[in-house]
MARMI-277889 format. One record per atom (N, C-alpha, C, CB): residue number from 1; residue in three letters; atom name; x, y, z. Coordinates in Angstrom, 1 decimal. Glycine has a CB too. Layout:
<atoms>
+------+------+------+--------+--------+--------+
: resi : resn : name :     px :     py :     pz :
+------+------+------+--------+--------+--------+
:  NUM :  ALA :   CA :      X :      Y :      Z :
...
+------+------+------+--------+--------+--------+
</atoms>
This chain:
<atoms>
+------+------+------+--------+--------+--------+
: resi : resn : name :     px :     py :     pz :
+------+------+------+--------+--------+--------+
:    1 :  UNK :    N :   62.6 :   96.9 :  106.6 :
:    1 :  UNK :   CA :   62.9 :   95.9 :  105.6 :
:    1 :  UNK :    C :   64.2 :   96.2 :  104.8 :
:    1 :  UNK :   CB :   61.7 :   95.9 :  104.6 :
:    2 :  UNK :    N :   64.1 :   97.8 :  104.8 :
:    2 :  UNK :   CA :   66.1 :   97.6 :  103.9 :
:    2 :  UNK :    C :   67.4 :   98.1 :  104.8 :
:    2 :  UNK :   CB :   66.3 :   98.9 :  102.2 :
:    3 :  UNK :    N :   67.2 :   97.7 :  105.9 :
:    3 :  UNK :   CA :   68.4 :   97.8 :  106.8 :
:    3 :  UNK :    C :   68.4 :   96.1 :  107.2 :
:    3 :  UNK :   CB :   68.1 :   99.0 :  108.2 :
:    4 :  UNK :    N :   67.3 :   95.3 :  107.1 :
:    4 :  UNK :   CA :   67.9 :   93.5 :  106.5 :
:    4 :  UNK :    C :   68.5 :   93.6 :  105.4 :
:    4 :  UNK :   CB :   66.8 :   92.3 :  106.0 :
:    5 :  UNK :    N :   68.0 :   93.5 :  104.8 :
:    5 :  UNK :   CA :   68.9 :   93.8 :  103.2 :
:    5 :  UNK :    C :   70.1 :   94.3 :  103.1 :
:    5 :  UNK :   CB :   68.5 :   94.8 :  102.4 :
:    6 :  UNK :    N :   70.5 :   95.1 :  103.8 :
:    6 :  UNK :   CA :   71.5 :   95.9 :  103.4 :
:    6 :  UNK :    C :   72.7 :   94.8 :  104.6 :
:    6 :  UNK :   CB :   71.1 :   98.0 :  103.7 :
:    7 :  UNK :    N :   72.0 :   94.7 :  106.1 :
:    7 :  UNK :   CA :   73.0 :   93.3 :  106.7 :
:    7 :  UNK :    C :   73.1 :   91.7 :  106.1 :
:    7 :  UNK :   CB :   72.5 :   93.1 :  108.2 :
:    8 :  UNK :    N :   72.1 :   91.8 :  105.7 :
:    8 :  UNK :   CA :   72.5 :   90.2 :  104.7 :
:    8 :  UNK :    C :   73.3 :   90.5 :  103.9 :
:    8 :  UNK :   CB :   71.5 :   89.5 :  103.7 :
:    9 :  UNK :    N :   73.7 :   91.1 :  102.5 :
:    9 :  UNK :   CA :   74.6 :   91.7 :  102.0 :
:    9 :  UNK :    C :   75.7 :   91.5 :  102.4 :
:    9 :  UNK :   CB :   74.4 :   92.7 :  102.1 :
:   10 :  UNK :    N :   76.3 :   92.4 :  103.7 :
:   10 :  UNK :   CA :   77.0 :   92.8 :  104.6 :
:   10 :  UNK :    C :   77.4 :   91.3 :  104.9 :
:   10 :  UNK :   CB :   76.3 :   93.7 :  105.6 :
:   11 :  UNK :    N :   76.8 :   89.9 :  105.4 :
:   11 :  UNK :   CA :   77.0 :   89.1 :  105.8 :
:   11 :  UNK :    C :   77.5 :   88.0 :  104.9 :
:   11 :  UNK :   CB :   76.1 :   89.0 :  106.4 :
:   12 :  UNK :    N :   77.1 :   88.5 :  103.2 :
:   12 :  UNK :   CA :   77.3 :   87.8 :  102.6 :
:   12 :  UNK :    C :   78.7 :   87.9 :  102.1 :
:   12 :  UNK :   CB :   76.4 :   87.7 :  102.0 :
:   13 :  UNK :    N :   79.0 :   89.3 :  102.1 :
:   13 :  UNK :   CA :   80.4 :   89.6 :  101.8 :
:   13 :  UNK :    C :   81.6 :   89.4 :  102.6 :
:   13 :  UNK :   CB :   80.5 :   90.9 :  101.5 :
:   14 :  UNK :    N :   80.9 :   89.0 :  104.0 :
:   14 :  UNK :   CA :   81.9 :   88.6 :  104.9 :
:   14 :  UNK :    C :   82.4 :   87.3 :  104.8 :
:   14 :  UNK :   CB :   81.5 :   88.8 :  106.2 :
:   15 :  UNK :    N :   81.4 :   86.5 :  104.6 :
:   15 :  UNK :   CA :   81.2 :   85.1 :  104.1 :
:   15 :  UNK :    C :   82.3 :   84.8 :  103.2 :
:   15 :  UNK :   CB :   79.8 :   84.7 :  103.5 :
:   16 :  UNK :    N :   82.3 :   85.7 :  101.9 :
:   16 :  UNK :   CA :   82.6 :   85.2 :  100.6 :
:   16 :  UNK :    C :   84.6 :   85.3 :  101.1 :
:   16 :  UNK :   CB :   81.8 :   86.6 :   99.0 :
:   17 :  UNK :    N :   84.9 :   86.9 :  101.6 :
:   17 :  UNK :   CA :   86.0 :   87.2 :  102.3 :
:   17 :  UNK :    C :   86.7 :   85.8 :  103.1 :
:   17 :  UNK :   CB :   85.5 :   88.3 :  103.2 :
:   18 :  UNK :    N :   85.8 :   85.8 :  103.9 :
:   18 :  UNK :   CA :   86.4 :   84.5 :  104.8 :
:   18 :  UNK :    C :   86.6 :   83.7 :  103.9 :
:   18 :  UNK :   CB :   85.4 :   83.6 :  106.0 :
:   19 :  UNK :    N :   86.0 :   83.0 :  103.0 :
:   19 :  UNK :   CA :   86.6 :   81.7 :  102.1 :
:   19 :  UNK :    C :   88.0 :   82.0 :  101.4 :
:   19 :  UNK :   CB :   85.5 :   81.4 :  100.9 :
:   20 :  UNK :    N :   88.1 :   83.6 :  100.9 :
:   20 :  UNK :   CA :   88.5 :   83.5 :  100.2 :
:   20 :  UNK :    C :   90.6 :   83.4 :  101.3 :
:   20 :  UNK :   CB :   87.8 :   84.6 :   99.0 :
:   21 :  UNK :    N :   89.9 :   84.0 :  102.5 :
:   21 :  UNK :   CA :   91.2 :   84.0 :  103.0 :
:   21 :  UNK :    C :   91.5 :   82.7 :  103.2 :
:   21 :  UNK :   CB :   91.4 :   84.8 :  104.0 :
:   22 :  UNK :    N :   91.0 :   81.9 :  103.7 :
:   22 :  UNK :   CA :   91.3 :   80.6 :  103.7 :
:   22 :  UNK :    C :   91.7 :   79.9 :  102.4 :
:   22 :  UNK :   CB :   90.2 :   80.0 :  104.4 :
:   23 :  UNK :    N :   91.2 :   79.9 :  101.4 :
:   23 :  UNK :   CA :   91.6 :   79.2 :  100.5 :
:   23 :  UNK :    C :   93.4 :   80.0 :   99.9 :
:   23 :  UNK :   CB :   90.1 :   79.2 :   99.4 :
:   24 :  UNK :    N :   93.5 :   81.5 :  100.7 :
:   24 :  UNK :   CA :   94.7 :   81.7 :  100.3 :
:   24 :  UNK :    C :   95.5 :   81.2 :  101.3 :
:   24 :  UNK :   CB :   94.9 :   83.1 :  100.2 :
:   25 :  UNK :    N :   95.4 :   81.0 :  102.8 :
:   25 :  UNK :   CA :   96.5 :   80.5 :  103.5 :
:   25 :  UNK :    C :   96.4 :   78.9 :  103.2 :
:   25 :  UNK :   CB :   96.4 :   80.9 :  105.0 :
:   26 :  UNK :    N :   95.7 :   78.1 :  102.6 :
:   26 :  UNK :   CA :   95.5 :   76.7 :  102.3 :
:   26 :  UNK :    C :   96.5 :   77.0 :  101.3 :
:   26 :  UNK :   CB :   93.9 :   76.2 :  101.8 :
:   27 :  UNK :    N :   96.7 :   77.3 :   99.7 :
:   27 :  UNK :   CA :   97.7 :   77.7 :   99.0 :
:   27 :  UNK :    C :   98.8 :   77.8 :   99.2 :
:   27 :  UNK :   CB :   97.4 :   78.5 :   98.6 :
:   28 :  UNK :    N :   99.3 :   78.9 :  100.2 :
:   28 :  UNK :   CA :  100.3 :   79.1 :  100.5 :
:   28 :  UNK :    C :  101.0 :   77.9 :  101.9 :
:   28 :  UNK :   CB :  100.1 :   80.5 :  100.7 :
:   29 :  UNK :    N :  100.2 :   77.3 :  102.2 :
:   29 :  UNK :   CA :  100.9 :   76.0 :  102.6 :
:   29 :  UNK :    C :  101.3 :   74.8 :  101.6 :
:   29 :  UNK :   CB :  100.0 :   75.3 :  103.7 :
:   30 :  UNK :    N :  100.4 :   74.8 :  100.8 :
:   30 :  UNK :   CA :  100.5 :   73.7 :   99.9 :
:   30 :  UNK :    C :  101.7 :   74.0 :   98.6 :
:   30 :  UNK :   CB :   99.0 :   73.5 :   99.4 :
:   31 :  UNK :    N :  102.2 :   75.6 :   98.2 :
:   31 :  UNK :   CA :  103.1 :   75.8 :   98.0 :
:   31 :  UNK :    C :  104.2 :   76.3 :   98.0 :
:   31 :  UNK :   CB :  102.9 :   75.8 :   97.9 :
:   32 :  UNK :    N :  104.1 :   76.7 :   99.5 :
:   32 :  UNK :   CA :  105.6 :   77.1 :  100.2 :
:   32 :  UNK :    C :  106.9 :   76.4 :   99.9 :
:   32 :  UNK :   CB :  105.5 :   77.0 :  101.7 :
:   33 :  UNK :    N :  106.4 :   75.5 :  100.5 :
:   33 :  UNK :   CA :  107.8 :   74.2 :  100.2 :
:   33 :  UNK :    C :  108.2 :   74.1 :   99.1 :
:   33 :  UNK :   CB :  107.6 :   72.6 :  100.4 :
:   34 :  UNK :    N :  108.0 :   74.0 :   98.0 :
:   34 :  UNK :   CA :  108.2 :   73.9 :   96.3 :
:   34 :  UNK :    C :  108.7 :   75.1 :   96.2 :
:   34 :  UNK :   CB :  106.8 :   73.6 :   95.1 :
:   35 :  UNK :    N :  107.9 :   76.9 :   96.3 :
:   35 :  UNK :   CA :  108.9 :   78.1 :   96.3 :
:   35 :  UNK :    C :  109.9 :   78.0 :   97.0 :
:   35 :  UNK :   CB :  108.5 :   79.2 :   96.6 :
:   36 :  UNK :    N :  110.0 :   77.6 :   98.0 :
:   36 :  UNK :   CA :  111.5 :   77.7 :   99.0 :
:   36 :  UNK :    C :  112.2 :   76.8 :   98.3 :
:   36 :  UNK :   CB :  111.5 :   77.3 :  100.6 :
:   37 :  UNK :    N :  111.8 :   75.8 :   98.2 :
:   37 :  UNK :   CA :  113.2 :   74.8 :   97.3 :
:   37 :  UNK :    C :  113.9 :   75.4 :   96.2 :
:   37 :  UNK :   CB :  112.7 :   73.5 :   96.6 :
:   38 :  UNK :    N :  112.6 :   75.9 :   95.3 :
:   38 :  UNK :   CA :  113.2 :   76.2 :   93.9 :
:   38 :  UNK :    C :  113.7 :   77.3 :   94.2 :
:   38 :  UNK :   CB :  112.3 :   76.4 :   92.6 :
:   39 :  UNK :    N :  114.0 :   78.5 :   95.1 :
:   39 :  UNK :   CA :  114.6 :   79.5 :   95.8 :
:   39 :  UNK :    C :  116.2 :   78.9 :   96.2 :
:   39 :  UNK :   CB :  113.7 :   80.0 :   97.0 :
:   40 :  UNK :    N :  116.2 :   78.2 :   96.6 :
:   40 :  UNK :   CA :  117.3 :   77.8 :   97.6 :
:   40 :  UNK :    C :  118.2 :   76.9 :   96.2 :
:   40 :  UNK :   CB :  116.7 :   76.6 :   99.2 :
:   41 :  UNK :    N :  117.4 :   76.5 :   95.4 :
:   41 :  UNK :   CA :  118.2 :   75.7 :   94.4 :
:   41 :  UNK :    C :  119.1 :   77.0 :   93.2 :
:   41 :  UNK :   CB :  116.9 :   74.6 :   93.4 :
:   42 :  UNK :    N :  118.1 :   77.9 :   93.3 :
:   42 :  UNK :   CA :  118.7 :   78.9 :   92.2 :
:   42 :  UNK :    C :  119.4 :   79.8 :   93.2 :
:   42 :  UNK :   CB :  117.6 :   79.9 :   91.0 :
:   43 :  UNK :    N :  119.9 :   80.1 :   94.9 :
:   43 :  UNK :   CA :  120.7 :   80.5 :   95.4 :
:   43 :  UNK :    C :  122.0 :   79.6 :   95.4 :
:   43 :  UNK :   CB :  120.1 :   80.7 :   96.5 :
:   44 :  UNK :    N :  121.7 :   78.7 :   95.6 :
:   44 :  UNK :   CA :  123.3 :   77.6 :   94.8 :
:   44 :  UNK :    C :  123.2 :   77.5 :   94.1 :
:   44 :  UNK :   CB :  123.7 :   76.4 :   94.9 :
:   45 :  UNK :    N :  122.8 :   77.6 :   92.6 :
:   45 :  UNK :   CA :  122.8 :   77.9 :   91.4 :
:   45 :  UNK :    C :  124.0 :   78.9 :   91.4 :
:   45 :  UNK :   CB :  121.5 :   78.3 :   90.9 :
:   46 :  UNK :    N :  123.5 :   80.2 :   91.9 :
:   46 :  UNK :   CA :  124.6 :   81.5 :   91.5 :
:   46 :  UNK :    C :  125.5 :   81.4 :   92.3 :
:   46 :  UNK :   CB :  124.0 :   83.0 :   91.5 :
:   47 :  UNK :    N :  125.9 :   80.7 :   93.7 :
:   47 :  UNK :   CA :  126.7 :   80.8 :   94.1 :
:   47 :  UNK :    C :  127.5 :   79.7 :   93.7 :
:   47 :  UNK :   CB :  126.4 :   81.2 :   95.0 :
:   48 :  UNK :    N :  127.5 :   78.5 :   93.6 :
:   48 :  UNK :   CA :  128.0 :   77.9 :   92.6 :
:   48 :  UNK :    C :  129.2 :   78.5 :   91.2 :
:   48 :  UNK :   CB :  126.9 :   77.6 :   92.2 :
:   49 :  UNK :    N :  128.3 :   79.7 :   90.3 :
:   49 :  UNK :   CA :  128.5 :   80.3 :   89.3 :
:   49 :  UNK :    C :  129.9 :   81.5 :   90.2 :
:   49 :  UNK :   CB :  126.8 :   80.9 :   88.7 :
:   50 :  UNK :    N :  129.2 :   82.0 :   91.0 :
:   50 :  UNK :   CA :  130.0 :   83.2 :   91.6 :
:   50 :  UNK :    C :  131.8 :   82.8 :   92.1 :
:   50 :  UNK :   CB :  128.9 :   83.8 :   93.2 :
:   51 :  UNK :    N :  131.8 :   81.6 :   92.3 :
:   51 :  UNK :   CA :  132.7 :   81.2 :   93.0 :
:   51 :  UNK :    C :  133.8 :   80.6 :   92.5 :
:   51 :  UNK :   CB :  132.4 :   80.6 :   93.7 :
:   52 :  UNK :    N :  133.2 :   79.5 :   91.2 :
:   52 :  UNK :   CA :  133.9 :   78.6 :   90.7 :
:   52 :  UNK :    C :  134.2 :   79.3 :   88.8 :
:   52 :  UNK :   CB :  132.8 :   77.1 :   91.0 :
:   53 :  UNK :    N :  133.0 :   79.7 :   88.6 :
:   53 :  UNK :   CA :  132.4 :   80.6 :   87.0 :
:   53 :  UNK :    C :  132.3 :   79.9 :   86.4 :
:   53 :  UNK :   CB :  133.2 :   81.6 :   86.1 :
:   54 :  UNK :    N :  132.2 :   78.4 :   87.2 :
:   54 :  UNK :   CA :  131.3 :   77.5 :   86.2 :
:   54 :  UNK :    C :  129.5 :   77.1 :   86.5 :
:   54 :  UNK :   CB :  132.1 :   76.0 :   86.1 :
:   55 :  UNK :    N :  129.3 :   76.9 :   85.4 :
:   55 :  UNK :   CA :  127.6 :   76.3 :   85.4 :
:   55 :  UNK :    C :  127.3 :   75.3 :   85.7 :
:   55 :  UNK :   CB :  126.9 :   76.2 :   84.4 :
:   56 :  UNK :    N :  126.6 :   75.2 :   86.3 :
:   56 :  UNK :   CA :  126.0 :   73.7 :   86.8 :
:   56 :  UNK :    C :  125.1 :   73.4 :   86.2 :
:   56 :  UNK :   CB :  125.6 :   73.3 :   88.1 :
:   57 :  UNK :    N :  125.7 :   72.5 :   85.4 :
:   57 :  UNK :   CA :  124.5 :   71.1 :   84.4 :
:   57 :  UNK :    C :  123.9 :   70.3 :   85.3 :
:   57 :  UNK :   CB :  125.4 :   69.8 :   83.1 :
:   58 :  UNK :    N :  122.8 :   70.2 :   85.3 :
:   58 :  UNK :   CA :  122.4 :   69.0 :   86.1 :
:   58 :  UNK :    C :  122.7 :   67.5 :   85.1 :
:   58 :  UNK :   CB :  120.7 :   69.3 :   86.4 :
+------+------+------+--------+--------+--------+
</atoms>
């Protein structure tokens, strides 16, 4: 009776794991695009700055 117990447990923590990895690679699709942009915008941001030594106002 407590070697069920102890694999339910076991089964349930695997369970909880699995969701949680999925709900992290779900995330990271849904906000990849938005970090890479705002990355790539503040990489021309400074290079912009680096080249010219002016600021870009939007």
């Amino acid at each position: 009776m407590r070697r069920h117990r102890k694999g339910q447990s076991t089964v349930e923590w695997a369970l909880l794991l699995s969701v949680l990895v999925v709900a992290v690679v779900a995330a990271s699709y849904a906000f990849v695009p938005g970090v890479s942009k705002a990355m790539k915008d503040a990489g021309d941001a400074m290079a912009t700055l680096y080249t010219t030594g002016d600021v870009a106002r939007p």
